[in-house]
C-alpha positions, 0 to 999 in steps of 0.5 A: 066741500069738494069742488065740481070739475067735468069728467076725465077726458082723453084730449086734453080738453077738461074744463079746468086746471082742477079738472086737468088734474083730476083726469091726469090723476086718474090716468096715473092711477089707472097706469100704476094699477095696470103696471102692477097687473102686468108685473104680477102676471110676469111673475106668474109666468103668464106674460113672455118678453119683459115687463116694463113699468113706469113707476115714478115717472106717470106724472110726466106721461099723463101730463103728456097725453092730457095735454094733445088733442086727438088729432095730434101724434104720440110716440109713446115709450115703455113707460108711458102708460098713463100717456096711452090712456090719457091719449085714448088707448083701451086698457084692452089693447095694452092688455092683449098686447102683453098676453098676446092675444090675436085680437089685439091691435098688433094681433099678438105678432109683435113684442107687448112694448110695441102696441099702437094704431097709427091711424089714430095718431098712437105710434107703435115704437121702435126703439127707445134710442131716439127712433121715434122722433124722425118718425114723428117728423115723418108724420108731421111734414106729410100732414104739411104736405097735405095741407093738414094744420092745427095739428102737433106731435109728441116722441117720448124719450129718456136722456139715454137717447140724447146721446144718440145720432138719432137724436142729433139728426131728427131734432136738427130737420125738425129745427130746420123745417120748424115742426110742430114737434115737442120732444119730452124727455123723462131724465130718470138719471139712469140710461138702464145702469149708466148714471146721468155722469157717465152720458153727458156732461152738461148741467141740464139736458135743456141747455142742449135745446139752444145749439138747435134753435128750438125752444127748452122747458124743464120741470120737476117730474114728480110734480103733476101740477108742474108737468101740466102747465109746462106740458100745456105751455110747450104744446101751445108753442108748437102748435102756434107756429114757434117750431120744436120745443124740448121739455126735459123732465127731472125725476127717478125711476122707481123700479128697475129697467124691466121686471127682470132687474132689480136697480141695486145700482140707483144711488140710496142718496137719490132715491131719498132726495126729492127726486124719489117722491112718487109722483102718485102719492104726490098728486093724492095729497095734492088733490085733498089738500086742495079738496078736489077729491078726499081719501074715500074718493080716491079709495073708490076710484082704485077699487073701481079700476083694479075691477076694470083692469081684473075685467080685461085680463079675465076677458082676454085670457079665454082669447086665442092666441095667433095661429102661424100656421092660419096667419096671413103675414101681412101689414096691418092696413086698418084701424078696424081689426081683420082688415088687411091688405096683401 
């Protein structure tokens, strides 16, 4: 008999360890599905710029954004589509973003990577190197400033970024200042070519965590069972008042950089070691073994969100694309579309 767990949520508040899990799995799938989506469009000459997925690495996404309340603040990367979900991004907003739709949050002026709404929290990002995090801490302190407490912010990050000034800097002031940061660092050993032997040479990123003070966390990446609790564990920290703390998470990437790549330089030995498991595949098993789903359940459930995400594209394809000559090129003031200000 399979076990009764509430209905997913984008705020980390489902009622259960199982129910955590299940919400978390179906923002993976939903994540994966819509990669797959965007990569097929890519193909198909229908999506300019590049397409960048995060196969292998939506355990540790969706863990992220199960784990923050909706109040909290999300740096997002690349590859966090399962974390956007699971923070509450419409599947829409990713999917005009990526045809460049003029309805979309970015109103198709700006690169598919770089989607958010800053006042709800999802921030739009810059770069992958580092950027982010001192705008999170940017976010933070003027919240502490304002008197605003209870709240936490997440940057997302790849171990190529630990290598950065960037990196050094903003953890250094949130260290300083003890914000309630969490740095979660998706260490798929690849800095796009560059293997982890030629970016650092300590043994884990985590021992990095105590030249700054802050407290470190490391987790199997291809373990949705691991990530949520340690996600839960290093958010809990930040939110009580213990200052940044840094999750490095161990996994690899399944794909290539971009859809453009095709990562024959990724070691075979890697991709055969545990470190290759899809985390996808990892959590099915996981939830039939422990009979919270069964595979007619999770056959539904795919089904149910490949029409989703069918839905979306058909939707946004019959929208217009941005006019530059009818373009009022000016900030985006609002959460609510069209409403700007010079």
């Amino acid at each position: 008999m399979l076990q009764t767990v509430s209905e997913p949520r984008a705020d980390g508040a489902a009622g259960s360890v199982a129910g955590a899990q299940l919400a978390a799995y179906r923002f993976m799938l939903k994540a994966r599905l819509l990669d797959d989506k965007f990569a097929a469009l890519y193909r198909a000459g229908k999506i300019h710029g590049g397409v960048f997925i995060g196969k292998g690495q939506e355990a540790l996404s969706a863990a992220t954004g199960v784990s923050l309340k909706k109040t909290d603040v999300f740096a997002p990367l690349i590859r966090d589509a399962a974390g956007r979900l699971a923070f509450g991004e419409p599947i829409i907003d990713a999917v005009r973003t990526y045809l460049g739709s003029a309805l979309g949050p970015m109103r198709g002026r700006d690169g598919n990577v770089h989607r958010g709404r800053p006042q709800t929290g999802l921030l739009p990002m810059i770069s992958h190197l580092g950027a982010m995090i001192s705008v999170v801490n940017g976010v933070l302190f003027a919240r502490r400033m304002k008197g605003i407490s209870g709240s936490v912010g997440v940057a997302s990050l790849g171990e190529g970024a630990t290598s950065t000034g960037a990196f050094h800097e903003a953890l250094n002031q949130a260290a300083v200042e003890k914000l309630p940061l969490i740095l979660v660092v998706a260490n798929n050993h690849y800095a796009y070519s560059t293997p982890n032997s030629r970016q650092f040479a300590c043994a884990d990123l985590a021992e990095k965590a105590v030249g700054y003070g802050v407290g470190s966390h490391s987790v199997d990446g291809t373990d949705l069972a691991a990530c949520l609790a340690t996600l839960t564990e290093a958010v809990g920290n930040a939110r009580a008042g213990h200052g940044p703390q840094l999750v490095v998470a161990n996994l690899l990437r399944l794909c290539g950089h971009g859809e453009h790549d095709d990562a024959s330089y990724i070691d075979p030995k890697l991709k055969k070691s545990p470190l290759g498991r899809d985390c996808l595949k990892v959590a099915e098993d996981f939830l039939v073994e422990e009979k919270i789903a069964d595979a007619a359940q999770l056959a539904v459930w795919r089904s149910e969100t490949i029409r989703e995400i069918e839905d979306a594209v058909a939707i946004v394809q019959r929208e217009p694309a941005p006019d530059p000559f009818a373009e009022k090129w000016c900030a985006i003031a609002s959460v609510h579309l069209g409403e700007t200000h010079e």
